[in-house]
N, C-alpha and C positions, 0 to 999 in steps of 0.2 A: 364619733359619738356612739357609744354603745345604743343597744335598742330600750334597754329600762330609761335612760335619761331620754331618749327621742322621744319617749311616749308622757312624759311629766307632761302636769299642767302649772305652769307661772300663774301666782296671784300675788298683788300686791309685792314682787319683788322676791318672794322665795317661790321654788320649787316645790312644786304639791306630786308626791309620787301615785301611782298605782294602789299602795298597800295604804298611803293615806287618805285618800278617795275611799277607797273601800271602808276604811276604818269610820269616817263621816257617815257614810251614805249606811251604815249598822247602826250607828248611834241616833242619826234622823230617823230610823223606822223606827226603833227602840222608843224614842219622844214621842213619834206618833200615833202608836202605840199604847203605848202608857196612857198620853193624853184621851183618849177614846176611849180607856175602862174609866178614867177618872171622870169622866163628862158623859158616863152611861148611870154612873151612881151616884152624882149631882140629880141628871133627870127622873132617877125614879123618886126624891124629895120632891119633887114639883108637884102643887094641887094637880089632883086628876081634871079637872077643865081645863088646864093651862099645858097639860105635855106637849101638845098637836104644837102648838107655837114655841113651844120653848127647843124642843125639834128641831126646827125648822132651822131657829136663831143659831144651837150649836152647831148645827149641818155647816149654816155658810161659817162660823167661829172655826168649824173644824179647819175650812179649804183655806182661811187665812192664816192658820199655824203652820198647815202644810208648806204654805209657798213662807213662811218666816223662817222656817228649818232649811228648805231648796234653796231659797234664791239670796243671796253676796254679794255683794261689789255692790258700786253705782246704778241703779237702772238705766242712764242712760250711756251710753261712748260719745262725751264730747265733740270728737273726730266728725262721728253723724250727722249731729246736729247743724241742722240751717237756720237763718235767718229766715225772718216771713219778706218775701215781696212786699212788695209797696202795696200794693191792693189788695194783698190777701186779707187786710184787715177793711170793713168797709166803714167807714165813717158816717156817724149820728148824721151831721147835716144831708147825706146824701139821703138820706130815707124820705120817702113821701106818707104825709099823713091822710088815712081815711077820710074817703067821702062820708058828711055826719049821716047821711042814712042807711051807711054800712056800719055803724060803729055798733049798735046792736046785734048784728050777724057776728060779729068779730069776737066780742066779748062773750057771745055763750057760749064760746068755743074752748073758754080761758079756765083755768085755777088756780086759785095762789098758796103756797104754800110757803109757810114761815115757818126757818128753823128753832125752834124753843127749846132746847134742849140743855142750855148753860144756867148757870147757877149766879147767881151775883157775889159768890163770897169776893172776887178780883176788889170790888170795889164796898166788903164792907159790909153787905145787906145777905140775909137769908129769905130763902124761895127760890122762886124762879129770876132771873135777871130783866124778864120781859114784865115784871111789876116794879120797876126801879121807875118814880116820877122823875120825867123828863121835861115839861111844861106844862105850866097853870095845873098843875096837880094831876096832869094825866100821864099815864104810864105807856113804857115801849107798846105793850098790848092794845092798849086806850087807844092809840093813835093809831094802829093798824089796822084796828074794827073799821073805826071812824074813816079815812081810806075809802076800806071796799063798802062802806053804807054809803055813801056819796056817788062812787063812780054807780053803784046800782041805783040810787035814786035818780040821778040825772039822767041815765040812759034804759030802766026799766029794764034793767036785766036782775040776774042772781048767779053773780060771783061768788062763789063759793070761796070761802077762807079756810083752811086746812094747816092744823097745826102739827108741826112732831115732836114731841114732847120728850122726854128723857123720863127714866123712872124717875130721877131728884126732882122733875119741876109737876109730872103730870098729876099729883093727887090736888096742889096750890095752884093749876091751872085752872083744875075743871071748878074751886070753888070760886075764883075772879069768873068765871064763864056764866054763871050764874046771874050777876049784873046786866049781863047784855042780854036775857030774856026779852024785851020789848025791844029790841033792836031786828032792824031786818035783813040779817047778813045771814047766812047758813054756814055756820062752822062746824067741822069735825076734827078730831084729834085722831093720830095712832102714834104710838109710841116705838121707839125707836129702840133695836135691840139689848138685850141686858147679856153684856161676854160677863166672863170670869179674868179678873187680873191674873195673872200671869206670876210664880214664883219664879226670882232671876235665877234663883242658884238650881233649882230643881225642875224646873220648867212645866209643872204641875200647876195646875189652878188651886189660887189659894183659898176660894170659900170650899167649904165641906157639907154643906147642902143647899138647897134652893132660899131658903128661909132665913138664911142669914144675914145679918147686918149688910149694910148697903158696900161701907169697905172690900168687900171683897168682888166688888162688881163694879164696870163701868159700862157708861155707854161709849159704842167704837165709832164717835166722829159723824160728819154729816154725809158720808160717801155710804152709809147704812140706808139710805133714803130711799133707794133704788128697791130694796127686796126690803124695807120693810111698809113701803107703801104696796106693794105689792100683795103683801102678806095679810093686807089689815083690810084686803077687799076691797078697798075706795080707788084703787085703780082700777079695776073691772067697771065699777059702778061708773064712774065719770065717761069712762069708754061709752057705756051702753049707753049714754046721755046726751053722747055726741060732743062731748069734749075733745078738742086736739093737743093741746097745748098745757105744761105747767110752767108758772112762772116761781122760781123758788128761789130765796133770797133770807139775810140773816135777820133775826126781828129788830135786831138792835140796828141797820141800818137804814137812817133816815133818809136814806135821798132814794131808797129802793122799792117806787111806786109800780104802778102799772102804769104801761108807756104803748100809749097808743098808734105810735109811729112804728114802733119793733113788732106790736102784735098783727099792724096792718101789713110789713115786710113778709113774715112766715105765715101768713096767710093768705096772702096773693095768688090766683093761679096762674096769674104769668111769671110768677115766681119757682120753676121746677126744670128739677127735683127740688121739694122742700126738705130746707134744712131741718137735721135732726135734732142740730144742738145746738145751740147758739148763747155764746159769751160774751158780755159786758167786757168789756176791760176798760181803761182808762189810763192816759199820762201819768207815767212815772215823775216822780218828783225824790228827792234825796230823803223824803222822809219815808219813801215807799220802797228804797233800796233792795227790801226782803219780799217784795211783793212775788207771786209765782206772776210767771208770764209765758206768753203764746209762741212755740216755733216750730217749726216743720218737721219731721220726725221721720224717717220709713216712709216716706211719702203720704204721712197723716199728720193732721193739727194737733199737737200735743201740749197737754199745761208740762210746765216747767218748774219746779218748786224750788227753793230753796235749798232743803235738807238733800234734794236730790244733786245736788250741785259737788262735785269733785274738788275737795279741799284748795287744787292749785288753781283753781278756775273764779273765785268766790269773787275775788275783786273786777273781773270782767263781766260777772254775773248783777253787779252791781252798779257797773256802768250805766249811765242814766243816756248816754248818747249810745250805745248797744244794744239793750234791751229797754226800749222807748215807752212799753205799756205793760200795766198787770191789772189779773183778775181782781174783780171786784168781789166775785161769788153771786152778783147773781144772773142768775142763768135759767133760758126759757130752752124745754126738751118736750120733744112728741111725745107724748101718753103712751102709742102702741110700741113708737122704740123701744122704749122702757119695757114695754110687757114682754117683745120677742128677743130683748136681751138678755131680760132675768130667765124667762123660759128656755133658753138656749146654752142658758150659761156662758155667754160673749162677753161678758163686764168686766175690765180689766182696770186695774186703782193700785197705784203702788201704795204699799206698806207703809206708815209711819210709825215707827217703832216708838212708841213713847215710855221713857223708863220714867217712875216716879219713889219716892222713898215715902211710905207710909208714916202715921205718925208713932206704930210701935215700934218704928227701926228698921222693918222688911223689905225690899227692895223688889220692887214688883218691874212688869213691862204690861203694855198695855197697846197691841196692836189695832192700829186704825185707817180711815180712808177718809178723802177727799170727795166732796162730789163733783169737783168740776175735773178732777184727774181721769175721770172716764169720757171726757169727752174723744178719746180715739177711738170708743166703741161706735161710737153715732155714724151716722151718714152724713155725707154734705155737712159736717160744722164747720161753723163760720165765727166768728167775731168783730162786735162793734164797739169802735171807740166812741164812748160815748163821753160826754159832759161830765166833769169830775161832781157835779152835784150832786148826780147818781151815788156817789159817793159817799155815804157820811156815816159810817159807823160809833158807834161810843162803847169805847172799849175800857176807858179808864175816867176819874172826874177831869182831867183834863181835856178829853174831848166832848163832855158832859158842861161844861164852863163853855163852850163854843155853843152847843146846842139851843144853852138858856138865854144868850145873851141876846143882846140888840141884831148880831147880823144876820137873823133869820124871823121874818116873821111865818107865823102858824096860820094854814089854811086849811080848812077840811081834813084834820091830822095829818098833812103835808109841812115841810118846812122849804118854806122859801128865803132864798137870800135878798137882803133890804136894798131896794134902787138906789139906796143914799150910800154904798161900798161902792167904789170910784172904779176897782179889779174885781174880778170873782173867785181868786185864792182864796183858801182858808187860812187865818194864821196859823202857827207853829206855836201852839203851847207846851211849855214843861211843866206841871208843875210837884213839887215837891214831896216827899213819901208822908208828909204833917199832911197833907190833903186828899191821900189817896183813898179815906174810906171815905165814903159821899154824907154819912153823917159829921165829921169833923169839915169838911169841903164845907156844909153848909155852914157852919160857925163862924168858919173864917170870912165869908163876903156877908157884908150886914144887908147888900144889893148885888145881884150882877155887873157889874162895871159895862161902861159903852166900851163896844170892840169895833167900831166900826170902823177906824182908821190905823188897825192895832196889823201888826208885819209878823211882831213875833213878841212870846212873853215867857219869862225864865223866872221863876219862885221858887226859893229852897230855907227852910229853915222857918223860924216862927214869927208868921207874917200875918198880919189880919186887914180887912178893907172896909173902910168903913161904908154909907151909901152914897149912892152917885159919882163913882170913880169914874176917871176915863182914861180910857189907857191909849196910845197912840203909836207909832211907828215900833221902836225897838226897845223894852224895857224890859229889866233884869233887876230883879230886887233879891238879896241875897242877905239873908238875917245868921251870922255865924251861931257858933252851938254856946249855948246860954244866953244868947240876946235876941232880942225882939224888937219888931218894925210895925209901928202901925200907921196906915196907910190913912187918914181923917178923911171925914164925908168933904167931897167936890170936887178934890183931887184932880187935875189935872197932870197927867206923866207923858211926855213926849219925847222917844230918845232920850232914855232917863238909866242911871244905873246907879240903884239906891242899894246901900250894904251898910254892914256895923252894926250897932247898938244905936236904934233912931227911933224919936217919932216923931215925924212931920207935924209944927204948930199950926193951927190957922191961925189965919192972918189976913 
């Protein structure tokens, strides 16, 4: 073997020379480069109050393009990767709940932070997603005030609520925030970076100054949380307040209360070294196939995602008897971690490259982070399997139909599931793209149907319910394209698979 081929580097199956290395590694500074005058003469369009942050934002924007031009392949070598131990994960039941006259020390210690930063258009509505009603006419928001004004009422403390807000929702947050003036929660907002999209073909940012339409900006994902809570001073402040702990979580997931059995673990002092970071996860089930999840890494806890999964690998990744548990998102982290991470520069978040097509044709990318992907920065993290209840996101009206229905009643804007479900699954809804905006969803149930014996339920095509439906084990109503099903008030359906051109008589 000659000495030019001994020194190639194999990727992906060809041969990378010397002269091709070089020819990249010209072309990455070239990008980087570039990038750096183009986002010097974006910042001087920036109001003059606003440079010092906008700053800051391209600083960390820059160090994520960097490493999007460097770094190739998989972030992980399969080959590495281990399984966790059996007790590397600790289980919910094993936790011990606070003595009640520690529960006040405990809680001033807390902050909760809810991600706000998505948009409802998925299901239909504009604003924020966290004003989307969710029951008896109160919204994602409604219900997580109401939450932390309870747990502070009962226990005489002041839980601080802390939102992060995206440019798209924060101007429609602060004026819902308004309503809660006579409420006694302390809420603060800081908003969550503004990058530049990304041109695919030229690799240039495609807004042309600070002022321009929102198109040409996004916010990078909830892994920004880290340096932009930092950025906005309320991490300082909670410090000097003697806060240890945040608890941060999506707004849209309803089973994602504060849990007084987790805040009494990390705050134990026979608990040490206290963990830095600490992840929820939860039983995988086939519908969570895509879930990220927990395994050993280099000798650290590492989230495992999806995207990052090596093409021949996907269906073992999937494996529901393999990989047994995935994140929830939410997740409680030391205050000061956070401060001497971002200070130190230790924070490390793989990349999700998100490509999008505009609606004039353009072909953007939009790099972004996770927040629970930095959990290798922490010390001591841990994760606990906790109760799928924890669990309940609403991501589509199909999980929004589960939320209204009968198997949950409402507590102190908590949702609990009804004593009268025999199991504690949730079923398995589909339902159909006729239902997918939450305005048309409403049209079609004249009532929420009882789910409380319901396994699984499949709607496609133009189906409508009249009130007092009840749906039971396994039902599949399938209305082909030009015909229509209507479903009459009282309906009972058990193990039923209704199709065609129908409408059930009474009788």
């Amino acid at each position: 073997m000659d000495s030019s081929t001994s020194k190639a580097t194999f990727v992906k199956g060809h041969r990378r020379t010397p002269s091709d290395i070089e020819f990249r590694e010209a072309m990455r500074k070239d990008a980087q480069s570039a990038m750096n005058k183009e986002l010097n003469k974006l910042l001087a369009t920036a109001p003059p109050g606003q440079q010092e942050k906008v700053r800051k934002e391209f600083d960390s924007f820059e160090n994520l393009f960097a490493r999007f031009l460097r770094e190739s392949g998989p972030s992980v070598e399969w080959e590495k990767l281990k399984l966790l131990a059996p007790d590397a994960v600790k289980k919910y039941t094993a936790l011990e709940g606070p003595a009640t006259a520690e529960i006040k020390t405990l809680l001033s210690q807390l902050v909760v932070i809810k991600l706000n930063g998505g948009l409802g258009t998925s299901m239909g509505c504009t604003g924020p997603k966290s004003a989307i009603q969710v029951r008896n006419e109160l919204t994602f928001l409604d219900l997580n005030v109401q939450q932390i004004e309870h747990l502070n009422k009962v226990y005489g403390v002041d839980v601080p609520l802390v939102l992060m807000n995206s440019f798209n929702t924060d101007e429609d947050t602060h004026k819902i925030l308004r309503k809660y003036s006579q409420i006694k929660v302390s809420i603060h907002t800081f908003n969550q970076s503004r990058y530049p999209r990304i041109n695919r073909d030229t690799l240039m940012p495609m807004a042309r100054s600070f002022s321009e339409s929102d198109e040409g900006w996004y916010p990078p994902g909830h892994g920004d949380v880290y340096y932009s809570l930092y950025n906005s001073g309320l991490l300082d402040k909670f410090i000097k307040e003697g806060k240890k702990y945040v608890f941060i979580s999506n707004i849209d997931n309803m089973g994602a209360t504060v849990d007084l059995n987790i805040l009494n673990f990390l705050l134990n002092p026979a608990n040490t070294p206290a963990p830095e970071f600490l992840m929820e996860v939860t039983d995988k089930t086939r519908a969570d196939v895509k879930g990220g999840t927990l395994i050993e890494y280099e000798g650290k806890l590492r989230l495992l995602e999806f995207a990052q999964v090596p093409s021949d690998h996907v269906d073992e990744f999937k494996s529901v008897s393999k990989f047994k548990i995935f994140n929830t998102n939410n997740l409680w982290i030391s205050l000061e971690a956070i401060k001497r991470n971002v200070e130190e520069a230790t924070l490390h978040m793989e990349i999700i490259v998100n490509p999008k097509t505009l609606e004039n044709g353009m072909n953007v990318v939009q790099l972004e982070t996770a927040v629970g992907a930095a959990i290798k920065s922490f010390e001591n993290a841990v994760g606990i399997n906790v109760p799928r209840s924890r669990f309940l996101p609403v991501k589509t009206t199909s999980d929004l139909l589960i939320v209204m229905s009968n198997l949950y009643a409402m507590k102190t804007g908590a949702l609990e599931m009804s004593p009268k479900r025999s199991f504690p699954s949730v079923p398995l809804v589909k339902l159909g793209h006729q239902f997918s905006k939450v305005k048309d969803f409403l049209k079609r149930f004249a009532s929420i149907p009882d789910l409380i014996e319901l396994d699984h339920l499949t709607v496609a095509g133009d189906v409508n319910f009249g009130k007092n439906v009840s749906l039971r084990g396994t039902v599949i109503i399938i209305a082909n394209h030009g015909e229509k099903i209507d479903i009459p008030m009282g309906s009972i359906l058990e193990n039923k698979i209704v199709s065609g051109n129908l409408r059930i008589l009474d009788h």
